[in-house]
N, C-alpha and C positions, 0 to 999 in steps of 0.2 A: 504494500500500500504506500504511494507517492503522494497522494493528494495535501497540497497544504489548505491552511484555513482560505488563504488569497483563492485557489482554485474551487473552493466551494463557495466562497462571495460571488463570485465570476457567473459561476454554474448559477446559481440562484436567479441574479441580475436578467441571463437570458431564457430563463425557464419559466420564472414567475413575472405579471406584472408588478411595474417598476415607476412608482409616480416623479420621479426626477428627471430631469433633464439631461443631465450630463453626467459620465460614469464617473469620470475622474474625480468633479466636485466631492462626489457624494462619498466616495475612494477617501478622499482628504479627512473628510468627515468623518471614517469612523477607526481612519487607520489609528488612533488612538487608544482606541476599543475593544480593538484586537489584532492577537500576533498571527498577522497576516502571511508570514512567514515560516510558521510550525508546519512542522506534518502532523497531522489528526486526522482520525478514523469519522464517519460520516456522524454518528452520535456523537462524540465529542464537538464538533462543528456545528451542529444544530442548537446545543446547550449555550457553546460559546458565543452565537447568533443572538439569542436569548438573553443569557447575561449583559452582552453590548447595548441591546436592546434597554433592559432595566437601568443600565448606568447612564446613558443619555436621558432618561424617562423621569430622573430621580427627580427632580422640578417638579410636580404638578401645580405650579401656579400658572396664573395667568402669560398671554405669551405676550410683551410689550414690543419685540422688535422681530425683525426677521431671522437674526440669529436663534432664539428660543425659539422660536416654530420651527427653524432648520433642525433644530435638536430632535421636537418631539416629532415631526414627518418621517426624519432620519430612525427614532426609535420604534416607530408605527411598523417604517418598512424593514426593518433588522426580524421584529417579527415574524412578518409575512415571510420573509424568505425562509426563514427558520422549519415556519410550513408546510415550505417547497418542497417538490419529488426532485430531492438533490443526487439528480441519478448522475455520476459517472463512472468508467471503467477505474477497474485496481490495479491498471500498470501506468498510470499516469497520462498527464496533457500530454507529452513529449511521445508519447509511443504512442496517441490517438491520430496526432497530426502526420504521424510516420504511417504508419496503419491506413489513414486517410487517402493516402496522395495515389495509390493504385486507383481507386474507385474517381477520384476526379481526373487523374489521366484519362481512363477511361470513358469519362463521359464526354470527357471534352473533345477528344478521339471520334467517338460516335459523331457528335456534330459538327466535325470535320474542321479541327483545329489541330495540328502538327506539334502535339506535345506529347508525344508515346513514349521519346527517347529521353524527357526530361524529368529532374531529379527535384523531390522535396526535400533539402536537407537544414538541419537545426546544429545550430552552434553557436558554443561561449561568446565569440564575434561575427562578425559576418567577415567575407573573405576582402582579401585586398583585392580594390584599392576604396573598400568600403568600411574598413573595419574600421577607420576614426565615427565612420556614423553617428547619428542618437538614434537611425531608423530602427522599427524591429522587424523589417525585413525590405528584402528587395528582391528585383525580377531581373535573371539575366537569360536573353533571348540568344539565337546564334550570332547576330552580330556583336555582341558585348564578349559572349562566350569566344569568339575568335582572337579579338582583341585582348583580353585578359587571360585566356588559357585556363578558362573556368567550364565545368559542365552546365549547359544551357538549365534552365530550370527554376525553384522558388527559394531560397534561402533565407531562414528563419533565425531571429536572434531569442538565446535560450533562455535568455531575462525578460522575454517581452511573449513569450509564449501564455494563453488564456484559453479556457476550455470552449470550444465551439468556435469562437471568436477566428482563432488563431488559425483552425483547418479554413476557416471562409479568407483569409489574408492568403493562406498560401492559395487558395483555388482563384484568387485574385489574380497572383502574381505568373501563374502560369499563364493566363491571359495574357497578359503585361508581353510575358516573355514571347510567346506566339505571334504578338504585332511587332516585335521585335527584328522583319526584314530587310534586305535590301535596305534603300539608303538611309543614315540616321533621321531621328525626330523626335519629337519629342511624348512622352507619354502623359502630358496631361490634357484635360476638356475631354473629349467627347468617348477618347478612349478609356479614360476613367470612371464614365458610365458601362460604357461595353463591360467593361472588368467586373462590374458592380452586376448587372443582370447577366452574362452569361460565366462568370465565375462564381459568386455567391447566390443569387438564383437560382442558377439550372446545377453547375457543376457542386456545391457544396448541401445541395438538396438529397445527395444521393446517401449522406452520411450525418448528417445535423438535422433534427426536428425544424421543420416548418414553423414554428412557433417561435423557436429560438431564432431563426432566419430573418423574420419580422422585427423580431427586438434590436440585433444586432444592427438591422437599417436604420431604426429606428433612431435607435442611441447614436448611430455616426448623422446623422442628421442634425445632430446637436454636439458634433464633436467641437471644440472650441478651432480647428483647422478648416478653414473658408465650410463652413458651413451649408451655406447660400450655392457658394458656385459647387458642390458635391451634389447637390440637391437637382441643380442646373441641369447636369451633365448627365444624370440616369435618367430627367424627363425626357431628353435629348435623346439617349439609345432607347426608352421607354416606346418613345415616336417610330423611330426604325422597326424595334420588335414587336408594333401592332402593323406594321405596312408587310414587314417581310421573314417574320418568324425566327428562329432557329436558326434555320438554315441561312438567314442573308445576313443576319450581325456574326456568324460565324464565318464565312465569306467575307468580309468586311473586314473582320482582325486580319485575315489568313494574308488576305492582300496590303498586309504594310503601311505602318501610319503613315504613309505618302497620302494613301488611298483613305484612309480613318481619315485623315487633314480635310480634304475636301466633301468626305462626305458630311463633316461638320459643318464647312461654308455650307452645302449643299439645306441641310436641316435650316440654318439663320438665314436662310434666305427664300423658305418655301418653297424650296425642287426638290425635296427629298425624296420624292416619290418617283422620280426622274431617274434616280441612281442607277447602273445597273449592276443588279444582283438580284440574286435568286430567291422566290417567294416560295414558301414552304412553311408547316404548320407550328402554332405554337407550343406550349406548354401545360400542363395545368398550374404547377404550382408558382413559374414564374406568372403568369394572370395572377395569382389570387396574393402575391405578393405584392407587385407593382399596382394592382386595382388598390390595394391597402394603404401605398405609401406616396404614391402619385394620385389617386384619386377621391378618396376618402379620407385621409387623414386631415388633420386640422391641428397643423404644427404651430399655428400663430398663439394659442393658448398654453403659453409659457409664461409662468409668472411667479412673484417671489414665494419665501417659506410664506409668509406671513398672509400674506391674497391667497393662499391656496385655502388656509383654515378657515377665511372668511367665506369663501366661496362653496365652501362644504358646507357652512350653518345656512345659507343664502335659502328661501323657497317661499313664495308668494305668500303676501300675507304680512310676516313678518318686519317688525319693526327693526331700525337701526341697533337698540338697545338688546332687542332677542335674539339679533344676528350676533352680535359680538360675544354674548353672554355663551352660546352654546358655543361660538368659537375658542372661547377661552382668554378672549381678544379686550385688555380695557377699553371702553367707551372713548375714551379721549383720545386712542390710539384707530381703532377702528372707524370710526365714524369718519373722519375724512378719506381712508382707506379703499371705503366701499363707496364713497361718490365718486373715488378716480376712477374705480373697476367700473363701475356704472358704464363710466364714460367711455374709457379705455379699448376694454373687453363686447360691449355690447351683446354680454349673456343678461341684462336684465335693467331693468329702469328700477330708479329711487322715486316715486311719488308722495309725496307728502309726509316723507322720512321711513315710509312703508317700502317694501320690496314689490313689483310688479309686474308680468311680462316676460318673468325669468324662461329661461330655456335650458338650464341647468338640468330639469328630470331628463329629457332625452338623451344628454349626452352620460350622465349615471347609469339609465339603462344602459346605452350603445357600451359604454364602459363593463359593464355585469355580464353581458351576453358575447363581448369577442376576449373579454380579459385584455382589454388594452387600453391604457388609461388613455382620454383624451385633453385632460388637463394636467400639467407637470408644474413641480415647483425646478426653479434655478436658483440655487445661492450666491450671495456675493455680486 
């Protein structure tokens, strides 16, 4: 048994809903709380979830600022995860992602991207002339591979290794590697999407829950690294792989980001559909992922510890004073809080210091019925 407490936080993170924002914040937040770092057995990590839970929790007063709501959100969700079917194997992340990379060759193979011969490999650094890095990993295609005298393939750094997470990087980065033809260019925009739906989509579908696939989007969606322009660039391939399936973004990489470059002019300038490449069928789980995270989701309702608590007591009817009281929330502190949100957010109107109009139950049900929060708290 390899698993540390960090690898059961991780597992948790993308198994269970997760009302936060960003990983890493929340990471910040409770690496205090626990030694993320031990090996422990799945009971001992459940317990230890728990206790972290209780010692952020010890406050039960009123919450006066966003730091104390970050506390008690932070100890709500130590819980829940606690909860969690914290399923993973007993020979470690490191041997899941090794384990892995057969079954995403393979798929990738199938959809006819020229990665059969390349290697998923993990190590202390990554190889020169990458090893000054901070990355935790990177892609080298046959052009890099030639030049550096490295095997083509995904290369993984063993500090930055995370359970789930880490197989969909490397199912990434063989993508990565794949567009890696003929003459150089660059890897980021449009083939960063590509990467995004037919590496962690299609190719890490074959080995990571569905559910956990969703989260991981979810959360990079919010990673504090251009956020915005990642979001950008899978609506981007999002548009390709309803025109031309499987088969045409995989023809697409095959053909070299000379060919990726312009088919990205091609997309910003409404010809996309002009391309030429091959139309063939999609996926199911890429649809039910991309329908999730390009169509349905409603990533604008991010907002602090402190507006998250208010917006839990919020529900028609209610006065300024009952909203705050059930949130936990002083009246002096509250009360100007919930006329910004009013304004802000446009989940609900203040009439006459009453709540009214709210549209909060819907998105609680939508929240109950896909287990995917639609409102996050952000700290700091």
């Amino acid at each position: 048994m390899t698993q540390t407490m960090r690898d059961w936080l991780f597992a948790g993170i993308h198994l269970a809903p997760c009302r936060f924002a960003n990983v890493e914040a929340f990471l910040s937040g409770v690496e205090p709380h626990l030694p993320l770092d031990d090996v422990v057995p799945a009971r001992q990590a459940i317990d230890l979830l728990r206790r972290a839970g209780a010692s952020l929790d010890g406050d039960s007063g009123e919450c006066a600022d966003d730091d104390a709501a970050a506390r008690r959100l932070t100890a709500a969700q130590l819980r829940e995860l606690a909860d969690a079917p914290l399923a993973l194997g007993s020979s470690g992340t490191e041997h899941a992602v090794l384990a892995a990379a057969g079954p995403l060759r393979d798929r990738l193979t199938a959809a006819g991207l020229d990665v059969a011969g390349m290697t998923v490999t993990v190590g202390s650094v990554l190889p020169d002339p990458y090893a000054a890095s901070e990355r935790t990993s990177i892609s080298i295609g046959p052009s890099k591979a030639a030049r550096h005298r490295l095997e083509p393939g995904a290369y993984l750094r063993l500090s930055g290794l995370r359970p789930f997470l880490s197989i969909t990087r490397a199912a990434r980065r063989l993508v990565h590697a794949a567009a890696d033809v003929g003459p150089d260019g660059s890897d980021r925009g449009l083939e960063q999407g590509l990467a995004d739906v037919l590496g962690l989509c299609y190719a890490a579908a074959a080995v990571v829950p569905r559910t956990a696939l969703r989260s991981i989007l979810v959360h990079d969606r919010h990673c504090p690294a251009s956020p915005r322009l990642r979001s950008a660039h899978i609506r981007q391939a999002t548009l390709l792989y309803r025109e031309f399936g499987v088969a045409g973004l995989a023809a697409l990489v095959a053909g070299g980001r000379r060919r990726i470059a312009e088919a990205e002019v091609a997309v910003l300038t409404g010809r996309y559909r002009e391309l030429d490449l091959p139309r063939g069928p999609g996926d199911e789980v890429i649809t039910w992922l991309l329908d999730h995270l390009c169509g349905a989701l409603l990533p604008s309702y991010v907002v602090s510890p402190l507006d998250l608590l208010l917006l839990d007591a919020v529900h028609d009817g209610a006065g300024v004073a009952e909203v705050c009281a059930a949130a936990g929330v002083p009246v002096s502190v509250g009360a100007a809080r919930l006329g910004q949100l009013s304004l802000s957010t446009a989940l609900f109107r203040l009439t006459g210091g009453a709540v009214t109009d709210s549209i909060l139950p819907r998105y609680r049900e939508a929240e109950q019925q896909s287990g995917q929060p639609v409102l996050r708290w952000l700290a700091g």
